[in-house]
N, C-alpha and C positions, 0 to 999 in steps of 0.2 A: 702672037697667036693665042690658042686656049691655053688656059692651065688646066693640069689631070684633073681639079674638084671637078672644072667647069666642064668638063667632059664627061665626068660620071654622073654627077647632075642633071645633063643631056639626055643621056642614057635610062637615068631612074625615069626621068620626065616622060619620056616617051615609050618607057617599055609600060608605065600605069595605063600610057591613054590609049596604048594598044588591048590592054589586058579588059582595060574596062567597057571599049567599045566594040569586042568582038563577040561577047555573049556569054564570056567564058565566066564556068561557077564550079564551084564543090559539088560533088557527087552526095548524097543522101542528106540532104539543106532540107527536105521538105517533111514532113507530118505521115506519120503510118496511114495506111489505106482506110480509109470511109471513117475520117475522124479520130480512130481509136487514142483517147488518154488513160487508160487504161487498162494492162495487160498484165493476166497469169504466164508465166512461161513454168511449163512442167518438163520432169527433167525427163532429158534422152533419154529415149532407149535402147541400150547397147547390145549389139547384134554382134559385135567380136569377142574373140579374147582378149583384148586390153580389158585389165581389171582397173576402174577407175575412169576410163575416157568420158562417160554421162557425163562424170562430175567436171569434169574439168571444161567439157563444148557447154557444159550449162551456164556453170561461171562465169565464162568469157563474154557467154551470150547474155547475161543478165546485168553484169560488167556495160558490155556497150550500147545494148538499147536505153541503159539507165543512165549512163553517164552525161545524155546532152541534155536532159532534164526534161524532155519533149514528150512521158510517157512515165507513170505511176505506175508502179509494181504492185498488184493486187493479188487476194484468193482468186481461182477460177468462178467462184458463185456471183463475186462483183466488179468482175473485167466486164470490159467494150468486147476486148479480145484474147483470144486463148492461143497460145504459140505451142506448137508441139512437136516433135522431132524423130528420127531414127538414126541413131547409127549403125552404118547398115555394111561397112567393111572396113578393114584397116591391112593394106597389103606393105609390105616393103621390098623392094626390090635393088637388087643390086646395079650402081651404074657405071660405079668405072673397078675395076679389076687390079691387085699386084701382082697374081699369078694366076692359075685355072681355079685353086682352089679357097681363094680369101679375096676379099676383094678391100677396096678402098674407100668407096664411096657406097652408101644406100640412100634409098628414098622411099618412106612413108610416106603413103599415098590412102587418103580419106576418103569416103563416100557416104553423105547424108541426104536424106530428106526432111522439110518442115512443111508445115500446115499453121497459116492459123486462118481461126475459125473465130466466129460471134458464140456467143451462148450459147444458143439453139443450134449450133452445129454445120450450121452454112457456111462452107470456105468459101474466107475471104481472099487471101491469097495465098500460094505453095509455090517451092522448088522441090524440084526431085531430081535425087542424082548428082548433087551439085560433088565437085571434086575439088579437094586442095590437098598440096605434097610439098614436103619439104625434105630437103636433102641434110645428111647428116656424115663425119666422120667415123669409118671404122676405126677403131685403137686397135694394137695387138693385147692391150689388155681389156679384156670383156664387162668391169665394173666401168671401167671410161666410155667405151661403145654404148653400154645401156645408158651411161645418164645424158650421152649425144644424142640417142633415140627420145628417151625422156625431155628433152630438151627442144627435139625437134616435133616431136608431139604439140607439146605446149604451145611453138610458136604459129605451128598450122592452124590450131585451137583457135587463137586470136587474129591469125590471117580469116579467117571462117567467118567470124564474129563480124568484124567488119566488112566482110563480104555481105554476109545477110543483110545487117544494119542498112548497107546501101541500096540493095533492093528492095528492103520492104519500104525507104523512105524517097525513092526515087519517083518524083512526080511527072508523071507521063505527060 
């Protein structure tokens, strides 16, 4: 009968010619809206008490629009496009419990909006509202807990980042 290569060999064979004839592709593959190769990104504007949070949504977002190479990083005077931002809450909530009065688990939970704009100030495109949260460990010691928060900040940061990235490159 078969032997196992010839079997997973089978299986590669045919899980490509499924993959490739159904249509299926990566998410943000295409070019920012009405051309743009070059964009200003200026930083958040931080609407919470996170001291620091601009800095770190701006990085991540400068991080991933620049990393596929698809998009020069300019001044705002000699962008296509201007990206601009709010951070507009930062709540955390508690989701699982050890007693009434400490709980186990929390969740930082984000809320921004962006704009970007041409030159002359005609948005090109915007989300508002957008939400992302990430859950994080309580400790019974409080420097552990913060740098779980810390920690869980960051990677919401970068969950974001490629959230946007895919919207603003996702060809309709």
């Amino acid at each position: 009968m078969f032997s196992n290569n010839k079997i997973n060999v089978w299986i590669i064979f045919c899980s490509l010619i499924v993959f490739s004839s159904c249509g299926y592709s990566f998410r943000g593959g295409g070019n920012l809206p009405e051309g743009i190769k070059s964009l200003s990104i200026k930083m958040l504007e931080n609407r919470t008490s996170e001291t620091g949070a601009e800095n770190i949504f701006t990085n991540d977002l400068i991080y991933e629009i620049t990393s596929f190479g698809k998009v020069v990083l300019t001044k705002g005077d000699s962008a296509d496009g201007i990206l601009t931002g709010i951070i507009k809450s930062m709540r955390i909530d508690a989701i699982s419990h050890r007693d009434s009065y400490s709980s186990l688990e929390r969740r930082v939970i984000v809320t921004l909006s962006l704009k970007l704009t041409d030159p002359a100030g005609r948005v090109i495109w915007s989300a508002k509202d957008l939400s992302v949260s990430e859950d994080y460990v309580v400790s019974s010691d409080k420097q552990t807990t913060e740098k779980n928060r810390r920690e869980a900040i960051t990677t919401l940061s970068k969950r974001f980042a490629e959230k946007v990235y895919n919207r603003l490159t996702d060809d309709f």
